[in-house]
C-alpha positions as MATLAB code, in Angstrom:
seq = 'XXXXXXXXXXXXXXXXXXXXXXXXXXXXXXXXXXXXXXXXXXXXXXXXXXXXXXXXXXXXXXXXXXXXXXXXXXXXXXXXXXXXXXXXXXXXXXXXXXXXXXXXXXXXXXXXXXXXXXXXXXXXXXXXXXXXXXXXXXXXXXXXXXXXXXXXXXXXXXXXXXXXXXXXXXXXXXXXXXXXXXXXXXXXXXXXXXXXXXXXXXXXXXXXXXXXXXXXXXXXXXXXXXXXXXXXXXXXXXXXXXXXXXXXXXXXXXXXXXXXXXXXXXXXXXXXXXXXXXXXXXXXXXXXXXXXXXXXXXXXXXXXXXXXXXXXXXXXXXXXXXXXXXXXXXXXXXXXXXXXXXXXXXXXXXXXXXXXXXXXXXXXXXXXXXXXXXXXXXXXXXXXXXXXXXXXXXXXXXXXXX';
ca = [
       4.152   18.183  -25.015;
       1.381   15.836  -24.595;
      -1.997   16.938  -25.892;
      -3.918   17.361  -22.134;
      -7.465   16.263  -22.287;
     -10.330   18.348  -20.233;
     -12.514   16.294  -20.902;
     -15.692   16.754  -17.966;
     -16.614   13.817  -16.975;
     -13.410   12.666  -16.456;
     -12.370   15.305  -14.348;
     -15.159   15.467  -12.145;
     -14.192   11.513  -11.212;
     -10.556   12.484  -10.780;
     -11.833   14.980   -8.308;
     -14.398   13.085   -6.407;
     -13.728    9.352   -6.318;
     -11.666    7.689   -3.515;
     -10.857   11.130   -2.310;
     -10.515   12.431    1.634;
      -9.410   15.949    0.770;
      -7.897   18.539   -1.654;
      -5.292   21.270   -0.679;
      -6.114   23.991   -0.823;
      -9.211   23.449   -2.040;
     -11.389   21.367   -4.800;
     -12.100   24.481   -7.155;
      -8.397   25.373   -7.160;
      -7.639   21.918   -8.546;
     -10.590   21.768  -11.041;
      -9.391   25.583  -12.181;
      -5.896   24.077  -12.914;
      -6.949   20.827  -14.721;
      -9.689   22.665  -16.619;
      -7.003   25.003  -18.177;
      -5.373   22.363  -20.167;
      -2.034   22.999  -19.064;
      -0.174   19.901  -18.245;
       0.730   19.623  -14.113;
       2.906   17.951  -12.699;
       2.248   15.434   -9.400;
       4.272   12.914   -7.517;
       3.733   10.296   -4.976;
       6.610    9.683   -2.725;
       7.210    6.245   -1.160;
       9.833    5.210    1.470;
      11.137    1.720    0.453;
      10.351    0.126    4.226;
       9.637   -3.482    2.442;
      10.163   -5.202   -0.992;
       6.572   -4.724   -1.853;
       4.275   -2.192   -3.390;
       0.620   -2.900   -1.319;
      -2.504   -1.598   -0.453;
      -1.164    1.555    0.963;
       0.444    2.641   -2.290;
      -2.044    0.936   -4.671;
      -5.219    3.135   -3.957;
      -2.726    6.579   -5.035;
      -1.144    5.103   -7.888;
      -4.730    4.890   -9.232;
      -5.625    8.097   -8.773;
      -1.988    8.521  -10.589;
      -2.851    6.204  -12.947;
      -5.968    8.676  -14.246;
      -4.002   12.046  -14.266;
      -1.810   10.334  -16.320;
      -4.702    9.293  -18.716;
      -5.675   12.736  -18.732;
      -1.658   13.357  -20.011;
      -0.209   15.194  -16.941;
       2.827   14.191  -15.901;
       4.045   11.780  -13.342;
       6.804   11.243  -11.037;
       7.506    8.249   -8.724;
       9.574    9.438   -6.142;
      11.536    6.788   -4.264;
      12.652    8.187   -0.604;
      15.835    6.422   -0.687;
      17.645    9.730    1.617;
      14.014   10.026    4.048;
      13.574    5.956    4.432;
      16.658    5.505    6.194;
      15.525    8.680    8.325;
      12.143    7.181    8.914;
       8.979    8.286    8.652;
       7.038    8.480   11.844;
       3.375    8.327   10.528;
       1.317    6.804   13.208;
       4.324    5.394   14.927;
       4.479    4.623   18.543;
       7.784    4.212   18.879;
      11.109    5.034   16.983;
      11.528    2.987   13.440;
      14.332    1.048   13.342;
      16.878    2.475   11.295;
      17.429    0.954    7.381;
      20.528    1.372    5.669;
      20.800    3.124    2.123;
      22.078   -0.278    0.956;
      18.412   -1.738    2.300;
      16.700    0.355    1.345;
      17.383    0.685   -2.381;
      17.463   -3.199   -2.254;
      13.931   -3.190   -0.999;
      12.495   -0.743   -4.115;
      14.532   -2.650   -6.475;
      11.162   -4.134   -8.220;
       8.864   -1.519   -7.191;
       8.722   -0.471  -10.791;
       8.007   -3.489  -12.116;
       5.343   -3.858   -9.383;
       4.178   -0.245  -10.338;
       4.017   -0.922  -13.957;
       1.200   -3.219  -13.252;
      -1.194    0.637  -12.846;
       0.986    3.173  -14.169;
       2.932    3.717  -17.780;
       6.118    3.553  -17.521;
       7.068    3.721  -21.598;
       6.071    5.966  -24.484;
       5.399    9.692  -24.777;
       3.965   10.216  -21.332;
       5.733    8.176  -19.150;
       5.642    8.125  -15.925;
       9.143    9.751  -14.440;
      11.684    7.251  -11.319;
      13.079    9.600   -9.566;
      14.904    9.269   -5.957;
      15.425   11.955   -3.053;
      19.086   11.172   -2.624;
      19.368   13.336   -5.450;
      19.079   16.192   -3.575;
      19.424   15.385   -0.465;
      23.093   14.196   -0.735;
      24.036   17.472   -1.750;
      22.932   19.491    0.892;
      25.179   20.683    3.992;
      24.108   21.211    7.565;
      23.945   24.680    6.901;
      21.344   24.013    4.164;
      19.087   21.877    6.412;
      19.172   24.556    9.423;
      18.405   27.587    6.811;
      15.288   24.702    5.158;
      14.282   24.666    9.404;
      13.914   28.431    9.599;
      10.619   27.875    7.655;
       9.028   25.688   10.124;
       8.775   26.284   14.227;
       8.527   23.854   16.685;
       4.580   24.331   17.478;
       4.185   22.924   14.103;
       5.618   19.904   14.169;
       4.728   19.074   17.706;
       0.793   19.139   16.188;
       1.422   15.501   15.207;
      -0.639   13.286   16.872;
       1.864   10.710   17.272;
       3.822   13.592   18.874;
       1.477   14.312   21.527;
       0.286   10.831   22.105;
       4.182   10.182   22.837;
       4.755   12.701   25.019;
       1.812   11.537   27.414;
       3.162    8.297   27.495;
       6.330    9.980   28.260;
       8.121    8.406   25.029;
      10.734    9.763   23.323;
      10.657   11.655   20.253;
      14.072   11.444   18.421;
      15.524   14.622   16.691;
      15.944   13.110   13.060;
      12.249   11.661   13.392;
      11.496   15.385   14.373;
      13.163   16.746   11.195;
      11.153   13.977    8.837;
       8.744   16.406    7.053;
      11.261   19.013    6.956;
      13.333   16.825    4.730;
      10.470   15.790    2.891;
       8.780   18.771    2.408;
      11.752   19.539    0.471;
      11.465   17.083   -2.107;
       8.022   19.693   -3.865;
      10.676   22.209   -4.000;
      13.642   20.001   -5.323;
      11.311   18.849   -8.436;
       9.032   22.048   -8.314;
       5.881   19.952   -9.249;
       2.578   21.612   -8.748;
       1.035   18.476   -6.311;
       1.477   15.810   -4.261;
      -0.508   12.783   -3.496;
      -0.653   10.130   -0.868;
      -2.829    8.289    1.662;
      -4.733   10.608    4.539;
      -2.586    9.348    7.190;
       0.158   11.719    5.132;
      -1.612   14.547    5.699;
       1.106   16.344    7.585;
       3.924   15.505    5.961;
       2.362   16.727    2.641;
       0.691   19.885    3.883;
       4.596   20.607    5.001;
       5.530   20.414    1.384;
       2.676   23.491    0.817;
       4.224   25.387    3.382;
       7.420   24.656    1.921;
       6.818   25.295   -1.265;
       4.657   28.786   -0.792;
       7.512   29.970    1.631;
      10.901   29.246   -0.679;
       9.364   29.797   -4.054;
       5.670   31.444   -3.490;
       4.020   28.504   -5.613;
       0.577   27.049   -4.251;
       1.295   23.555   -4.477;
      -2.398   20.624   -4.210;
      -2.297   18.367   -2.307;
      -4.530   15.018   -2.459;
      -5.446   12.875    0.085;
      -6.510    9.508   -0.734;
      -9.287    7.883    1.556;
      -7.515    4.331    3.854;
      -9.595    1.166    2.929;
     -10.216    0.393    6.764;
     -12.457   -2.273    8.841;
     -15.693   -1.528   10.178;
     -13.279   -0.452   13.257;
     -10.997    2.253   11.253;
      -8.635   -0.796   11.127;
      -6.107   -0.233    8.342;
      -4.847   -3.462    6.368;
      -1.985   -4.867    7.974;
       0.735   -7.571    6.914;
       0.236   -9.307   10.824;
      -3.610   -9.355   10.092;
      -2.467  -11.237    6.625;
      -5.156   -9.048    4.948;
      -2.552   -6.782    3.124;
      -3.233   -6.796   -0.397;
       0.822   -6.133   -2.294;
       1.172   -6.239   -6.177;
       3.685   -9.583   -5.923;
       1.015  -11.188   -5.041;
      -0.274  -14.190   -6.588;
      -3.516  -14.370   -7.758;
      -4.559  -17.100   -5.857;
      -3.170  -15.147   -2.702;
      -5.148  -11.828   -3.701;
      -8.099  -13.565   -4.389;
      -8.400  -15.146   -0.685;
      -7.448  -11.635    0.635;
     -10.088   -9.750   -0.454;
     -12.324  -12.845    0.426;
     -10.796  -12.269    3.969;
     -11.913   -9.035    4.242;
     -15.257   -7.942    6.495;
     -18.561   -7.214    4.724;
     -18.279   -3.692    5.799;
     -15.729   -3.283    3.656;
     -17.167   -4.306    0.097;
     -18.399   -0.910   -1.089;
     -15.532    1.122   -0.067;
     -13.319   -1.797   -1.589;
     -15.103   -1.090   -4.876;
     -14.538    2.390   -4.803;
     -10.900    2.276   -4.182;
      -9.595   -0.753   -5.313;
     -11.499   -1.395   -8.743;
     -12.350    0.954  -11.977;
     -16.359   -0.062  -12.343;
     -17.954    2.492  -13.101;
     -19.631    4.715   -9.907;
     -23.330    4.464  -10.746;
     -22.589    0.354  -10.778;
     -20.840    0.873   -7.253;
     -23.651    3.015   -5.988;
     -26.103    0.293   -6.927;
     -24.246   -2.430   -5.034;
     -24.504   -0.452   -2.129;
     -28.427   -0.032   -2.503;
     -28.698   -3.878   -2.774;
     -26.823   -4.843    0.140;
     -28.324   -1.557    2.318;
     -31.745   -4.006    1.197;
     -29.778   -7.455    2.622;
     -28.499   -9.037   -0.440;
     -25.981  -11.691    0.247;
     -22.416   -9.764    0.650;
     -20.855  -13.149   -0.548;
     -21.687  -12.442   -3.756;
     -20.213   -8.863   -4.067;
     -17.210   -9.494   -2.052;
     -16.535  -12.562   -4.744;
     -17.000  -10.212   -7.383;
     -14.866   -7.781   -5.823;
     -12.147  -10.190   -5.527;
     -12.912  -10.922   -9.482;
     -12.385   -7.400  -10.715;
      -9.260   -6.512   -8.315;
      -7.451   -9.939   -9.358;
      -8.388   -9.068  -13.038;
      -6.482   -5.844  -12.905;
      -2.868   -7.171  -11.837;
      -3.168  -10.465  -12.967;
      -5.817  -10.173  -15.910;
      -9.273  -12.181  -16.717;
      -8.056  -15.657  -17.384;
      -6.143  -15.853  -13.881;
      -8.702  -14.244  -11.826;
     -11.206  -16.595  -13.107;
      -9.130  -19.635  -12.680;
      -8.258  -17.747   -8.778;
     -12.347  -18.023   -8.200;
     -12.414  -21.548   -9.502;
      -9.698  -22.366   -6.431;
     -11.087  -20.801   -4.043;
     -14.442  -22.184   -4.732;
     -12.743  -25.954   -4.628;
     -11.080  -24.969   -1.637;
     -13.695  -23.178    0.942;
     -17.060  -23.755   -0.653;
     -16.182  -27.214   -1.154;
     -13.858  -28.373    1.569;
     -10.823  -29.531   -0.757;
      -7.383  -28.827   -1.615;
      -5.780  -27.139   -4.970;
      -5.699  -29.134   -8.126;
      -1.611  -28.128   -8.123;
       0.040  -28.073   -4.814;
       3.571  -27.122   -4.196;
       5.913  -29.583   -3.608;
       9.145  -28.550   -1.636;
      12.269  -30.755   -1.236;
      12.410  -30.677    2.586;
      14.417  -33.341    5.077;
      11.752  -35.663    6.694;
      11.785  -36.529   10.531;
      11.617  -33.938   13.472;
      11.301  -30.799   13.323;
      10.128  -27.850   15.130;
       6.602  -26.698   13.039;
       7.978  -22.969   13.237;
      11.337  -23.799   11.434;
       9.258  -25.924    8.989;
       6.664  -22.707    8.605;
       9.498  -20.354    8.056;
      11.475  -22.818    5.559;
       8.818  -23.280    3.373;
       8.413  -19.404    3.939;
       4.447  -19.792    4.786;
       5.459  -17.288    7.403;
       7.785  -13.851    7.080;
       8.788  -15.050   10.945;
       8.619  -16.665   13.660;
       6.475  -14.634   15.893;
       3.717  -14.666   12.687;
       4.459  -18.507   12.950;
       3.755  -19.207   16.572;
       0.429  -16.892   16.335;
      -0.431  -19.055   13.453;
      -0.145  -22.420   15.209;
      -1.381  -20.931   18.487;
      -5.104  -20.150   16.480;
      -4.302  -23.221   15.351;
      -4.022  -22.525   11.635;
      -1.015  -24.760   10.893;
      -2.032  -28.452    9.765;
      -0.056  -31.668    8.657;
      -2.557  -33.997    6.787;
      -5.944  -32.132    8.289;
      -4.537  -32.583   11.733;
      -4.392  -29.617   13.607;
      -0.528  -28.402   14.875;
      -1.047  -28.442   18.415;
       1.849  -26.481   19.749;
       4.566  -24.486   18.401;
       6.471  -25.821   21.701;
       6.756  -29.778   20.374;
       8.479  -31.032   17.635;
       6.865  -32.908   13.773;
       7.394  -36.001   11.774;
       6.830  -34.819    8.488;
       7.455  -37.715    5.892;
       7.612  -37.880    2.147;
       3.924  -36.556    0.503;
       2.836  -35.031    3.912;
       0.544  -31.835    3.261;
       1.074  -29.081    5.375;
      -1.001  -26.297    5.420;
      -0.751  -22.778    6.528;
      -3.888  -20.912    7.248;
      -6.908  -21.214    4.371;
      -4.795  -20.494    1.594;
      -1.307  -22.181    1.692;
      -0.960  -25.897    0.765;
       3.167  -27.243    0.551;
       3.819  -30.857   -0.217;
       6.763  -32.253    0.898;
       8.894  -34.626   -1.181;
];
């Protein structure tokens, strides 16, 4: 086993930075991590997209320092729950994945992991998927795993209740979600669970879970949600998203993107300076310093950990060219695409500026679409795009067509 280190200081960050809430309570942790036995903690993550972002990012850090500390790790990928769905501040009913897309979306989510967490050597961190289990079980299993919960439970969810006054449905299987999850603390036994606040239920349903089938008091942490001034989460539609395939140019003009009200919670989350450094940059723009400066920074130190020093920098070089200065990257794209008309959304979503075509015709309705510095008018009318036209998508995406 892995020597566990208790060291102090480190433990008291572990337990205070970036963090909502503990389960079932802060001193229980600190007790447990204090004793320098080695506990186990997952993070589970339903494989919705191809990408790792901001959503997992700010967990796998926290991750990322219990592992320093040598406990270990799992990565659980909810290959049997994402094709359920998970209906976390849902309106409406997912739409329903296939096994078949969903392992093909986490099929480089540990390579994107790997990025924060260790995934080699003595203490490395553990891929594991919920099929495992889940596979095996009969409907007898999942109606005796039901007798543990009751139906004034699971309506709490505020999604739940919000649907019902809207008289929305709520489907049985989206009903049965942290059931099925909760089961995964009891399939690995692991003594905690982390995940972003908005998981709140579904991971205080693995404690209940857990207590009820095996008497073990399982922690649970819940990370804070980097939001906007306006409890705003990041969104892919908002283009703000930060995801770990991203390039560094790309991550860069995110964070630049994001509102001043969101630099010192950024910091906190996102980066690994030091909290006395953090606490100052909050003094100095509480006293009006220009945020410019620290959200440039910011974007420095968060490009610096997935992409290192020598890319961020060159990342800040760009993006001073390109905004400060009015001009256009040093290296632009070139794409082999067939000149004459064309309708600017299929031209958006074949040089894949766009993940489709409703994100296109928003774009070119604020009019962020341009051909040569001339504004896209309407998504409506066709383009002549000729050999060494620039289009450009938004602030950050420049394609040059051959």
């Amino acid at each position: 086993m892995n020597k566990i280190s208790t060291d102090q200081e480190k433990i008291q960050g572990l337990l205070t930075r970036g963090i909502a809430n503990i389960y079932p309570s802060k001193a229980f942790l600190e007790k447990q991590l204090k004793s320098g036995n080695q506990l186990s903690l997952y993070l589970g993550i339903d494989p919705t997209g191809p990408t790792l972002h901001l959503g997992h990012i700010i967990p796998m850090e926290k991750l990322r320092q219990f592992q320093e500390l040598g406990h270990k790790i799992i990565l659980l990928i909810g290959d049997f729950t994402g094709t359920v769905g998970d209906p976390t501040d849902k309106g409406a009913t997912r739409q329903a994945l296939t096994h078949e897309q969903v392992l093909k979306n986490a099929k480089d989510y540990k390579k994107q992991a790997s990025t924060i967490l260790d995934f080699s050597g003595p203490n490395k961190v553990e891929l594991k998927y919920n099929s495992t289990w889940h596979n095996k079980m009969n409907f007898g299993d999942v109606l005796n795993l039901s007798t543990n919960f009751t139906v004034q439970q699971l309506l709490e969810r505020d999604m739940f209740q919000e649907r019902i006054k809207a008289g929305k449905p709520i489907h049985l299987h989206e009903f049965m979600y942290p059931v099925l999850q909760a089961y995964d603390s009891v399939a690995m036994d692991v003594d905690g669970e982390i995940g972003g606040n908005d998981q709140t239920f579904n991971m205080l349903s693995g404690r209940t879970l857990m207590k009820s089938m095996t008497g073990k008091e399982k922690f649970v942490i819940t990370m804070k949600l980097l939001v906007d001034p306006s409890g705003k989460k990041m969104g892919k539609t908002e283009g703000n998203m930060l995801a770990l395939n991203d390039s560094a140019k790309d991550m860069f003009g995110k964070v630049m993107s994001w509102t001043d009200g969101m630099i010192v919670d950024a910091y906190e989350l996102c980066t690994r300076l030091e909290t006395d450094k953090i606490k100052q940059i909050a003094k100095e723009l509480k006293a009006g310093k220009n945020p410019r400066d620290y959200k440039f920074n910011l974007a420095q130190e968060i490009v610096s950990i997935y992409h290192g020093k020598v890319k961020a920098k060159k990342a800040a070089e760009e993006f001073v060219q390109i905004f400060a200065k009015g001009g256009k990257p040093d290296n632009i794209k070139s794409f082999n695409i067939k000149t004459g008309a064309v309708s600017p959304i299929d031209l958006l979503m074949e040089l894949k500026f766009v993940s489709s075509k409703g994100e296109a015709r928003r774009l070119i309705d604020g009019g962020g679409m341009k051909i040569n510095d001339v504004k896209v008018s309407s998504w409506k009318e066709s383009v002549k795009i000729k050999s060494s036209d620039i289009v450009q998508a938004g602030k950050r995406k420049f394609g040059q067509i051959k």
